[in-house]
N, C-alpha and C positions, 0 to 999 in steps of 0.2 A: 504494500500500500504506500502511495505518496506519503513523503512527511509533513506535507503542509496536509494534509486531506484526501478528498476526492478531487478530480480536475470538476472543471465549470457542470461540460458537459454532465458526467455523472450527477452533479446534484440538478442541474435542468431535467433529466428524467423524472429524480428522486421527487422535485416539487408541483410534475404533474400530475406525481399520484398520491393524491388527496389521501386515501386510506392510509397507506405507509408515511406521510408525517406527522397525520391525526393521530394514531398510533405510535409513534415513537413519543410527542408530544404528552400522550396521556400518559404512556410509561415513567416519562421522565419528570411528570407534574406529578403522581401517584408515590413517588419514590420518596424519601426521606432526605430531610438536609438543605441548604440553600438554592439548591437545583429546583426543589420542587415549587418555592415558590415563586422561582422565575419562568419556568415553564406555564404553571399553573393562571398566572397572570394573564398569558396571550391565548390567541386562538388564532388568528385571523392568519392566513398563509406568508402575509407580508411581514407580520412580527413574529412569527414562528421560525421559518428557515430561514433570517439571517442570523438570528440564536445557533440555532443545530450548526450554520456554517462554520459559524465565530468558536463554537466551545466543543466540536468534534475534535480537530487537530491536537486540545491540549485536557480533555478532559475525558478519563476512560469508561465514566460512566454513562457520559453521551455517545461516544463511539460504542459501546456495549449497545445502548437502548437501538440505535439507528441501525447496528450491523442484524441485532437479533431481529427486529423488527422484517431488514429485508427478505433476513434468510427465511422469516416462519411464515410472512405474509404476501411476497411476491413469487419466491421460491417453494412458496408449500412444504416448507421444511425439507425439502429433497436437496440440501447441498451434500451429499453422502454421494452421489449419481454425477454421470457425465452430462453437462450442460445437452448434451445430444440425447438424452432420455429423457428433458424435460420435456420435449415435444416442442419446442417453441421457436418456429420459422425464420421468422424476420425479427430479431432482437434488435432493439435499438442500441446505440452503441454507447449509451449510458449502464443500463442495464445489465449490458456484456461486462461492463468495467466491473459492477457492483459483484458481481459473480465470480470475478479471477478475482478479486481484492477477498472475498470470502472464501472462496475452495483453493484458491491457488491452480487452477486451471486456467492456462492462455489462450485465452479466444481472440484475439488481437495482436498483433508485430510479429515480429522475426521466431518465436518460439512458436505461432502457433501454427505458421504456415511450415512449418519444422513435420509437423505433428497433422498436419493436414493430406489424406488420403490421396492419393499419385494415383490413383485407380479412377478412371473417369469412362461411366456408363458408353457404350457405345450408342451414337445414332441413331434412333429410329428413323428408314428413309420409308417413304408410301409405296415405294415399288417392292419394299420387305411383306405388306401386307396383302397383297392380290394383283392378278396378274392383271394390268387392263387391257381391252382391247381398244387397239390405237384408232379407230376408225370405226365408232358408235354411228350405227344406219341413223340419217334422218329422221327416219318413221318412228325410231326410238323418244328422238328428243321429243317430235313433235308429240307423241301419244303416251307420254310423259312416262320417261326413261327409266327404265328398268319394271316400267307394267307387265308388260311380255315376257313369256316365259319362251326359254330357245328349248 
């Protein structure tokens, strides 16, 4: 994990999902000590995550609440598993962050393309699927193509 943090991107994901800052937010308002009643105090997304921004890098009780948070509520608790059995398509590349900063699996740069399968599906081309004939009779098209039985 960076030592300043997360990079930008990573927390622009993290603050469009409402449930995962609402959620770390109430963890960390629920919890005991001066945390809670600065947390406790905001709600509003504007006063919330520049908190989590400001006190994640030096505070391990807010990096606790935000990593647990991502791992049980975006991740379903599946960070034991290859980002590839999550099932999840098109990650965005905040999210990919938040997942190697938590399992230590490289989904991104020089290690992951290391680690990235050299085996690439062959082609499907249409002439693999049926033989056509090059020279469909008129009468076909007109009497609307493929009615007739040969």
């Amino acid at each position: 994990m960076a030592e300043r943090g997360p990079p930008a991107y990573a927390w622009d994901w993290f603050s469009r999902q409402k449930l995962l800052w609402r959620e770390a937010r109430s963890r960390l308002a629920g919890g005991g000590g001066p945390l809670a009643g600065r947390y406790a105090a905001v709600e509003d997304r504007r006063d919330v995550l520049p908190l989590l921004r400001a006190d994640y890098p030096h505070d391990p009780d807010v990096r606790r609440a935000v990593d647990e948070t991502i791992a049980e509520v975006a991740f379903l608790g599946r960070v034991d598993v290859s980002f590839a059995e999550l099932g999840v398509r098109t990650a965005p590349r905040g999210m990919r962050w938040w997942w190697t900063a938590l399992t230590g699996e490289p989904l991104d740069g020089p290690q992951a393309a290391r680690q990235a399968p050299t085996e690439v599906p062959e082609q499907l081309v249409l002439g693999d699927l049926a033989v056509l004939d090059p020279e469909p009779a008129l009468d076909d098209v007109a009497g609307g193509y493929g009615d007739r039985r040969h």
